[in-house]
N, C-alpha and C positions, 0 to 999 in steps of 0.2 A: 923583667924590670928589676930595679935595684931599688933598695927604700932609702927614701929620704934622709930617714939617720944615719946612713954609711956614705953617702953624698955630698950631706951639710951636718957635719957630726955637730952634737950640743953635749952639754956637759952631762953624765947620767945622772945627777942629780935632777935635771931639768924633767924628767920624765916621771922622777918621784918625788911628788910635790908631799909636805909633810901635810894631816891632819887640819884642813881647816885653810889650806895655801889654796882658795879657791882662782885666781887668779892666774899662779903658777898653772893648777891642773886644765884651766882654758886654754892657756897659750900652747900647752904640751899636745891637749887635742885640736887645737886650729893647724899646729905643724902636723900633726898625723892626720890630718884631712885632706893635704895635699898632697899624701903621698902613693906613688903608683900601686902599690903590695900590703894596703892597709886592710884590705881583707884578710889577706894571709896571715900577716901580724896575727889582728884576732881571732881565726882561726887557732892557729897557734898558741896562743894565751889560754885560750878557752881547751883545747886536747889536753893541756899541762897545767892543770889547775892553777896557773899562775896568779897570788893573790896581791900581788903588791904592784904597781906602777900602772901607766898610761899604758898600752896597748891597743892598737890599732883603734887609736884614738878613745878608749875607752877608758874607764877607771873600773876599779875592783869590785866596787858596788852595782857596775851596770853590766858587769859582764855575768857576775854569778848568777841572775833567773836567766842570760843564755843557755848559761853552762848546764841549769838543774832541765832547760826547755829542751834543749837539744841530747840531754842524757850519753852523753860521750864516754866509752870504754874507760875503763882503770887503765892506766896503761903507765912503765917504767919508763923514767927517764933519768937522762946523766947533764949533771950540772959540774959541765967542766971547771969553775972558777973553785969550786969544791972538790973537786975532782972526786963524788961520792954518786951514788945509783939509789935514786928515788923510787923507791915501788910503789906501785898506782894503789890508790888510794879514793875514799867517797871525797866528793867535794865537801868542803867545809858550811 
C-alpha cells in the first residue's frame, strides 16, 4: 500500500503542528487514520526515535512510553535532507 501522504500530499507543516496547535495536531491525526500504512509510519517513528511531528497518527508525547514499552534497539540512521548519520542513541 502507499500512504496517504504521497497520494494526497499536504503541506509538511501540516504534520507539525506548533506547541499548543491542538486543532492543527487533530486534523493531522484524523488524515493519518485513514491511511493504509499508518502502522508502519509508527513503527518507524518509534525505531528512529523520531521526536517531532504527527506519525502514524501519533504525536511525540504519545509515542515515547511506546517507544520506552517496546524498548527498541540503538540503531544508526541517515537523514538524507542532512545528508549526515545519526548514531543510535537512548531515547530522550
Amino acid at each position: 500500500d502507499t500512504a496517504r501522504c504521497r497520494v494526497d500530499p499536504q503541506p509538511v507543516d501540516f504534520f507539525f503542528p506548533e506547541r499548543g496547535q491542538k486543532v492543527q495536531a487533530a486534523q493531522a491525526k484524523a488524515f493519518c487514520a485513514e491511511c493504509p500504512v499508518g502502522a508502519e509510519c509508527l513503527d518507524y517513528a518509534l525505531r528512529h526515535y523520531i521526536k517531532y511531528g504527527i506519525w502514524g497518527g501519533t504525536s511525540e508525547m504519545e509515542r515515547r512510553p511506546m517507544r520506552v514499552a517496546k524498548q527498541y534497539p540503538l540503531m544508526d540512521f541517515y537523514v538524507p535532507e542532512l545528508d549526515v548519520w545519526i548514531k543510535g542513541r537512548t531515547a530522550p
